[in-house]
C-alpha positions as CSV (number, residue, x, y, z in Angstrom):
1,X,90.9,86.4,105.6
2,X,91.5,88.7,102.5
3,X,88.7,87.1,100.8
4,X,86.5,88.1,103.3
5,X,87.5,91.6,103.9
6,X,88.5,92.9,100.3
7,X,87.2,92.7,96.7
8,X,89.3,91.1,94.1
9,X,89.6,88.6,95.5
10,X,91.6,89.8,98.5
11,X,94.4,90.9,96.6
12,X,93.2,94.2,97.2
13,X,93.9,93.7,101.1
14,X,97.1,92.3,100.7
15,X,98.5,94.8,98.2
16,X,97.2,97.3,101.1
17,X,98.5,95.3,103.9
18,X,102.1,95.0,102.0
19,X,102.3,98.6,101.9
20,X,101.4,99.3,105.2
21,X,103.6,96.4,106.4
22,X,106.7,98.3,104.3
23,X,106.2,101.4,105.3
24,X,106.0,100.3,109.8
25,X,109.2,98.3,109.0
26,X,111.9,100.6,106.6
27,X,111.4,98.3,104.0
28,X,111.5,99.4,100.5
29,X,108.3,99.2,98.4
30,X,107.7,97.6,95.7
31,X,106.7,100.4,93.5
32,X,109.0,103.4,92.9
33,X,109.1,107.1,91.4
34,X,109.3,105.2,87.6
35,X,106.7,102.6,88.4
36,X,104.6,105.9,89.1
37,X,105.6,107.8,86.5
38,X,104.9,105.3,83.9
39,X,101.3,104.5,85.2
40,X,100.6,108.3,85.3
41,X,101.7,107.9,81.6
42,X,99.5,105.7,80.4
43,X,96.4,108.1,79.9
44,X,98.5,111.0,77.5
45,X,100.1,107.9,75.8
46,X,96.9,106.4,75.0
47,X,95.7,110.2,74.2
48,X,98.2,110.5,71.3
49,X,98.0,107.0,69.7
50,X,93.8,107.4,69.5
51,X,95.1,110.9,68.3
52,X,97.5,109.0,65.3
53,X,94.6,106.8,64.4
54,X,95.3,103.8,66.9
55,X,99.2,103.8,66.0
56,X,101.7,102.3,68.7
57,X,103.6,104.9,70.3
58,X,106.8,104.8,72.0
59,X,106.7,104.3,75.8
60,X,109.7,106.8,77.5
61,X,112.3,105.0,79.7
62,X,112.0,107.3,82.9
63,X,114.8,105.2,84.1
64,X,116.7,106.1,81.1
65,X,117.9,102.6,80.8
66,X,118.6,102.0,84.7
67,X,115.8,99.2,84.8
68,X,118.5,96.6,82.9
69,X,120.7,96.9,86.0
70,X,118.9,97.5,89.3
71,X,118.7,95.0,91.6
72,X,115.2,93.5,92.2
73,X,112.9,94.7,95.3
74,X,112.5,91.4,97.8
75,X,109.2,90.5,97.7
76,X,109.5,88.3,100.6
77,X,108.8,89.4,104.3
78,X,112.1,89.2,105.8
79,X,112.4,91.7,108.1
80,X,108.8,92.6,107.9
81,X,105.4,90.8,108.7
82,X,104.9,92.1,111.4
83,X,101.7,94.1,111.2
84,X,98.7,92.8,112.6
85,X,95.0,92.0,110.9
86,X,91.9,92.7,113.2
87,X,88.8,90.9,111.9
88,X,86.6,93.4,110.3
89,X,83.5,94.1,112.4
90,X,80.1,94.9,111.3
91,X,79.9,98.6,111.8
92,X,76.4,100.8,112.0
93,X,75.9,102.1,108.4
94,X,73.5,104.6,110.3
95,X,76.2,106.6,111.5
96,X,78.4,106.8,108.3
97,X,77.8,110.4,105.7
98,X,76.8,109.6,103.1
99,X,78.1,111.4,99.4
């Protein structure tokens, strides 16, 4: 069913779906404040190597070194799974604003 109703290749819907599915049921997600400041990172870091002439530079450890001893998120759905999919219906494009 994520094939049909999400591009890339439905992994799209279920990364959505997971969230959601977290989020309804206390469960912990599977990205956290580093995960999201190291993504936001990427742009400046990529800024200053083109800046050095394409050198490598040095990714910070927001976790300053925590990541070698947490315990891994459970990427399982105990204790979730329990939000529902409805079948996506065709809806009237007539309706919709367009931008």
């Amino acid at each position: 069913m994520a094939k049909q109703v999400d591009g890339h290749g439905g992994m799209d819907f279920m990364m959505d779906w997971r969230l959601i599915d977290c989020l309804r049921n206390g469960l912990p997600l599977d990205q956290d404040v580093y995960d999201a400041a190291l993504w936001s990172a990427i742009a400046p870091l990529s800024e200053a190597s083109v800046a050095n002439r394409s050198n490598s530079v040095d990714v910070p450890d927001f976790t300053c070194g925590a990541w070698k001893i947490n315990a891994p998120v459970e990427l399982t759905l105990k204790g979730g799974g329990t939000t529902g999919v409805r079948k996506k219906n065709k809806t009237d494009t007539s309706k919709q604003l367009n931008v």
